[in-house]
C-alpha positions as CSV (number, residue, x, y, z in Angstrom):
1,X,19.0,0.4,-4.6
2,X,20.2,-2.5,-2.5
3,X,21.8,-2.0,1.4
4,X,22.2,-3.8,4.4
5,X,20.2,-3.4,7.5
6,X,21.2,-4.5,10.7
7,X,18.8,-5.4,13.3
8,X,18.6,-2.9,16.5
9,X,18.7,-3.7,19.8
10,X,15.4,-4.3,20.2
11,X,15.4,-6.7,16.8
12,X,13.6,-4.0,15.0
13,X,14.3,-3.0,11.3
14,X,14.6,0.4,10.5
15,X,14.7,1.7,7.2
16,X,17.2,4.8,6.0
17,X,15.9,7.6,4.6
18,X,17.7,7.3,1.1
19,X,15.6,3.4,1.3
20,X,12.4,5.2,2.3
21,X,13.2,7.5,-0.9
22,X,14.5,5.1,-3.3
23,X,10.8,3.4,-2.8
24,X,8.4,6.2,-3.0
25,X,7.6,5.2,0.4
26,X,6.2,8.7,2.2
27,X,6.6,9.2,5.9
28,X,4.3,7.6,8.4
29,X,3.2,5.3,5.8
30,X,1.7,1.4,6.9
31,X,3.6,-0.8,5.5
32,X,2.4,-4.9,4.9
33,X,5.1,-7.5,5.8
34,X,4.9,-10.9,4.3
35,X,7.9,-13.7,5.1
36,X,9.4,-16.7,3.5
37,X,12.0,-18.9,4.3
38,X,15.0,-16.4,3.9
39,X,13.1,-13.6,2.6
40,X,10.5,-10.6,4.1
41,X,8.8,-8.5,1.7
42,X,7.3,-5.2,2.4
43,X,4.4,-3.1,0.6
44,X,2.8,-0.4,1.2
45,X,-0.5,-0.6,3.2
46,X,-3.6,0.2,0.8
47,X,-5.2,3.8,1.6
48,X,-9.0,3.0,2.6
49,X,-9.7,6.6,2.7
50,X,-12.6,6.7,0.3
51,X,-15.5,5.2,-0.8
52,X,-17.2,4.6,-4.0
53,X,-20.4,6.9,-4.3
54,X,-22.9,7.0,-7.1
55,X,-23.5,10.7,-9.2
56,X,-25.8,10.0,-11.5
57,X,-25.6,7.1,-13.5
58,X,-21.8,7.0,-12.8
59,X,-19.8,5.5,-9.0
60,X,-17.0,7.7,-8.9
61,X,-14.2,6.8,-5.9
62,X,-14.1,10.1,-3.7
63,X,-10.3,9.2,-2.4
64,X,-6.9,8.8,-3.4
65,X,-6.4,6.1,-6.3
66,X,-6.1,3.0,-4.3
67,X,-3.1,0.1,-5.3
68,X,-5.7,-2.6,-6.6
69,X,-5.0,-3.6,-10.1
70,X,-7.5,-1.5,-12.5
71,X,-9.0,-5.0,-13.4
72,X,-10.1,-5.9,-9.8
73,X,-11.0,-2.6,-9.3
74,X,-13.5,-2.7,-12.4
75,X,-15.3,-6.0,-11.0
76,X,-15.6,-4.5,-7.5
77,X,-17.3,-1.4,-8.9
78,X,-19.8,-3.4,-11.1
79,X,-20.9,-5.7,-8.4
80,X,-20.7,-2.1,-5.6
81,X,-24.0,-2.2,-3.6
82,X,-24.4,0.3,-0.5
């Protein structure tokens, strides 16, 4: 989906609910801003709302799936002290 957004008053983005949709971006979600020369980027704000616990011989992450690539994620759990 592509649109134009005008700045506010107040020089403030906001983003239509079709965008919001088109995204997968849920309400009241974080969001991450990066900029460039011409260009901002946003992304969804990781979830920390978890924590990696060990059961048994196993760590098992008690949130949501976070965003980190499943090879990062692999290296953090091996090297996962408490």
């Amino acid at each position: 989906m592509k649109t134009t957004i005008a700045l506010d008053a107040s020089n403030r983005i906001v983003l239509s609910r079709e965008l919001r949709r088109a995204a997968g971006i849920p309400r009241k979600q974080k969001l991450e801003a990066y900029a460039t020369p011409g260009r901002i980027v946003l992304e969804m704000a990781a979830n920390p709302s978890g924590r990696v616990v060990k059961r048994g011989k196993l760590k098992v992450w008690t949130g949501a799936v976070p965003a980190t690539p499943i090879e990062e994620a692999v290296e953090q759990s091996r090297h996962y002290t408490r």
